[in-house]
BAMARMAR-445951 format. One record per residue: residue in one letter; y, x, z of N, C-alpha, C in turn; residue number from 1. Coordinates in steps of 0.2 Angstrom, whole numbers, plus 2048, in hexadecimal, padded with zeros to 3 digits. Atoms other than C-alpha are relative to their C-alpha. Example, Ala and Ser with C-alpha at 12.3 -4.5 7.8 and 13.67 -1.06 7.14 Angstrom:
A,7FA,804,800,7EA,83E,827,806,804,800,1;
S,7FA,7FC,7FF,7FB,844,824,805,7FC,803,2;
This chain:
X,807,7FF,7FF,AEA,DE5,6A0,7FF,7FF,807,1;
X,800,803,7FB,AE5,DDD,6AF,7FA,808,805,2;
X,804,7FC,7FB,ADA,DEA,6BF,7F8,7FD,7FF,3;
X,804,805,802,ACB,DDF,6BA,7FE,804,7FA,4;
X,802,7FD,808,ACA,DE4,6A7,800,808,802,5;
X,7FE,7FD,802,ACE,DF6,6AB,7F9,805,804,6;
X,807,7FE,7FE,ABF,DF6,6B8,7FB,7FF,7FD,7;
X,807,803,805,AB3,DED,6AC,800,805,7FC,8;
X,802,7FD,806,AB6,DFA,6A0,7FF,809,801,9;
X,802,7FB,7FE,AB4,E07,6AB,7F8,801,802,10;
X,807,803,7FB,AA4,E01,6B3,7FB,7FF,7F7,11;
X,804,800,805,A9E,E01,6A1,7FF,807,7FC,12;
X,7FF,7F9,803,AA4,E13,69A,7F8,803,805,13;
X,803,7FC,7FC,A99,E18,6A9,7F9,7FE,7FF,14;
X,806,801,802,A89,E0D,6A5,7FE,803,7FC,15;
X,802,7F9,807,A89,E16,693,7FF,804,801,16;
X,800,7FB,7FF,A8C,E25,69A,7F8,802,803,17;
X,807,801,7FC,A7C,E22,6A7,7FA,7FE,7FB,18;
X,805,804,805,A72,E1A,698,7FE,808,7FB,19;
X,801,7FC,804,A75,E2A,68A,7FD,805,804,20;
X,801,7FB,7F9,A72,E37,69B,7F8,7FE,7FF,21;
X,809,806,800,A61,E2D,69D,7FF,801,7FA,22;
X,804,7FF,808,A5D,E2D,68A,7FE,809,800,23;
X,7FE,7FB,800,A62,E3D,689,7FB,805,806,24;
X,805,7FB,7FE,A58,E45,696,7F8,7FE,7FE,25;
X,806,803,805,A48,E3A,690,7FE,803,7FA,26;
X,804,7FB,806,A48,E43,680,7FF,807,802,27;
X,803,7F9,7FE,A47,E54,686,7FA,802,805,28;
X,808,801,7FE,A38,E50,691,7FD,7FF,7FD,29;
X,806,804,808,A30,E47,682,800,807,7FD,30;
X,7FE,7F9,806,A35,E57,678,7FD,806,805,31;
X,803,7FC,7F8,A2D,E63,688,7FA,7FE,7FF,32;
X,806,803,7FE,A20,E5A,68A,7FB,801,7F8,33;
X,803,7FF,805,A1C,E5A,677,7FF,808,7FD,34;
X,7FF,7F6,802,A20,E6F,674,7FA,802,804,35;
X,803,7FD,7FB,A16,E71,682,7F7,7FD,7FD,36;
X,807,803,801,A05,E68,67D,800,804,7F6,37;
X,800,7FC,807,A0A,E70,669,7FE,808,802,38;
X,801,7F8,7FE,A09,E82,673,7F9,802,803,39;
X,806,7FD,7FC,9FA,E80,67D,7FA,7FD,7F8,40;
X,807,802,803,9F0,E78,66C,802,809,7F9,41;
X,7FF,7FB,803,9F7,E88,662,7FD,807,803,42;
X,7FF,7FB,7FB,9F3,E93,670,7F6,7FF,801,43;
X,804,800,7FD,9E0,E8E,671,7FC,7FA,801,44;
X,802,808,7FE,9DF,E7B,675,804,7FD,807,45;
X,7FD,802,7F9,9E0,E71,685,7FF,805,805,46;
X,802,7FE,7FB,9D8,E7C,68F,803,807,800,47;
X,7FC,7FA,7FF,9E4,E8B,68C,804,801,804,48;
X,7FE,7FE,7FB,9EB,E93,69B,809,801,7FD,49;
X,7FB,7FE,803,9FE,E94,699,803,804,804,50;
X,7FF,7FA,7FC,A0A,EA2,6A0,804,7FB,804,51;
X,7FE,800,7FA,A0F,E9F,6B2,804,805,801,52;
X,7FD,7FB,7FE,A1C,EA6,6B9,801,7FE,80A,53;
X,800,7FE,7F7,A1B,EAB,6CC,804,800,805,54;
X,7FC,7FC,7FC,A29,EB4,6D3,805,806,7FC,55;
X,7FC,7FD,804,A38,EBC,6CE,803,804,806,56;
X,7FD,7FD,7FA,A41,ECA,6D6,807,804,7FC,57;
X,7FD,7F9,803,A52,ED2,6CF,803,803,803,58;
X,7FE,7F8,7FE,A56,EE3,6CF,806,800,7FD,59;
X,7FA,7FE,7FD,A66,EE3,6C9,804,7F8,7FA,60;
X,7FB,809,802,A73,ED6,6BF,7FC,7FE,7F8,61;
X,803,802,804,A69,ED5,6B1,7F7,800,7FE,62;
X,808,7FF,7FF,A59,EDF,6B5,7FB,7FB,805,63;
X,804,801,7FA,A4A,ED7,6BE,7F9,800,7FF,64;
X,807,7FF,800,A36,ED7,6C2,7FD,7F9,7FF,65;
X,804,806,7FF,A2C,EC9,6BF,7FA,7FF,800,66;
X,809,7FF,7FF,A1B,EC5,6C3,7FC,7FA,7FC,67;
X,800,804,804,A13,EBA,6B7,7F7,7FE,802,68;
X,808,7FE,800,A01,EB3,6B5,7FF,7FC,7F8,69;
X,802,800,806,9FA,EB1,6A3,7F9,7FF,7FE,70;
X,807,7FF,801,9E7,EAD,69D,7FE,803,809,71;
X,806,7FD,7FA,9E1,EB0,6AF,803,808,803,72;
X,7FE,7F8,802,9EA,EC3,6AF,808,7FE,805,73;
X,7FC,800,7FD,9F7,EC5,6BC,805,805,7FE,74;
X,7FD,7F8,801,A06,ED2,6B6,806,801,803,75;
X,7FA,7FE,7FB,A14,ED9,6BD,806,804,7FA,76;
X,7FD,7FE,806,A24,EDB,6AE,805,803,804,77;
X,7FA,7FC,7FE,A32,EE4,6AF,806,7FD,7FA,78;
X,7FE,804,803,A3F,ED8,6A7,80A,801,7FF,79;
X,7F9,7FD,800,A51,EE0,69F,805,7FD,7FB,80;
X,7FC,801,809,A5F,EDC,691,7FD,800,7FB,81;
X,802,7FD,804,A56,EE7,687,7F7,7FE,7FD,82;
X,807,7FD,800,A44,EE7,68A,7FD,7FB,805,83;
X,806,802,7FC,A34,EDF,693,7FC,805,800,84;
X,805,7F7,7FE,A28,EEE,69A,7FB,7FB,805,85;
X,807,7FE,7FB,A16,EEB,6A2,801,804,805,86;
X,801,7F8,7F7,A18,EF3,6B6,7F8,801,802,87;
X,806,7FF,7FE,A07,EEE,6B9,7FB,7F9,7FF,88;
X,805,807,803,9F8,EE1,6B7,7FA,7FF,805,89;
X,805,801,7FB,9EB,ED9,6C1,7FB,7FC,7FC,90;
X,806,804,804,9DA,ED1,6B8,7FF,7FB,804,91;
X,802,809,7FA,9D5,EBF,6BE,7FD,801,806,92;
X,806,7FF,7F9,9CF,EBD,6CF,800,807,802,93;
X,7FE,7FC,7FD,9D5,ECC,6D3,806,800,806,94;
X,7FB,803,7FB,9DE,ECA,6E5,807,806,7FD,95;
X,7FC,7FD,804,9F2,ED1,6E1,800,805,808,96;
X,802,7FB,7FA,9F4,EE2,6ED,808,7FC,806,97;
X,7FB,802,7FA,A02,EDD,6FD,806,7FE,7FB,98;
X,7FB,7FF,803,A0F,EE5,6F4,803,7FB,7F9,99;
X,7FD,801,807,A11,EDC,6E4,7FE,7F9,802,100;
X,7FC,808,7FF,A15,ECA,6EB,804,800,801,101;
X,7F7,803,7FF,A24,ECD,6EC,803,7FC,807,102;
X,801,807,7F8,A24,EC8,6FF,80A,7FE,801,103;
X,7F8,802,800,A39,ECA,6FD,804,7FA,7FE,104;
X,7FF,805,802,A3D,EBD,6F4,801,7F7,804,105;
């Protein structure tokens, strides 16, 4: 087998490789793309707000805070192994106080 055949068939493994990759991310975008507009028509229609996430801070290797935004509502979680906990909440168009941007991050 000649240096020639050994590159053609190299240089091919790698196109398919490059082709199914490419397929292969394309459906999962389509498949996103589609969950996400199924969420927001279950959740209220097109003009349903979805959850935003902010800002993440952790506290320890599994614990951490997160700041979310939801319907317009600003909240501040407390996020574990175990458990998710409500720290605190801000109503629409309510400015967030200093503290609770997380300026660390």
């Amino acid at each position: 087998m000649g240096i020639g055949a050994v590159l053609s068939s190299i240089i091919a493994i790698v196109i398919a490789l490059a082709l199914v990759l490419g397929m292969a991310w394309g459906v999962i975008w389509l498949l996103k793309k589609v969950q996400d507009r199924q969420l927001a028509a279950g959740a209220g229609g097109e003009d349903a707000q979805p959850i935003r996430f902010l800002r993440s801070m952790p506290l320890g290797q599994r614990e951490r805070v997160v700041l979310i935004e939801a319907r317009g509502e600003t909240m501040l979680v407390g996020v574990t192994a175990g458990s998710i906990t409500l720290l605190a909440r801000w109503p629409g168009g309510t400015p967030l106080p200093a503290e609770a941007t997380l300026r660390s991050l």
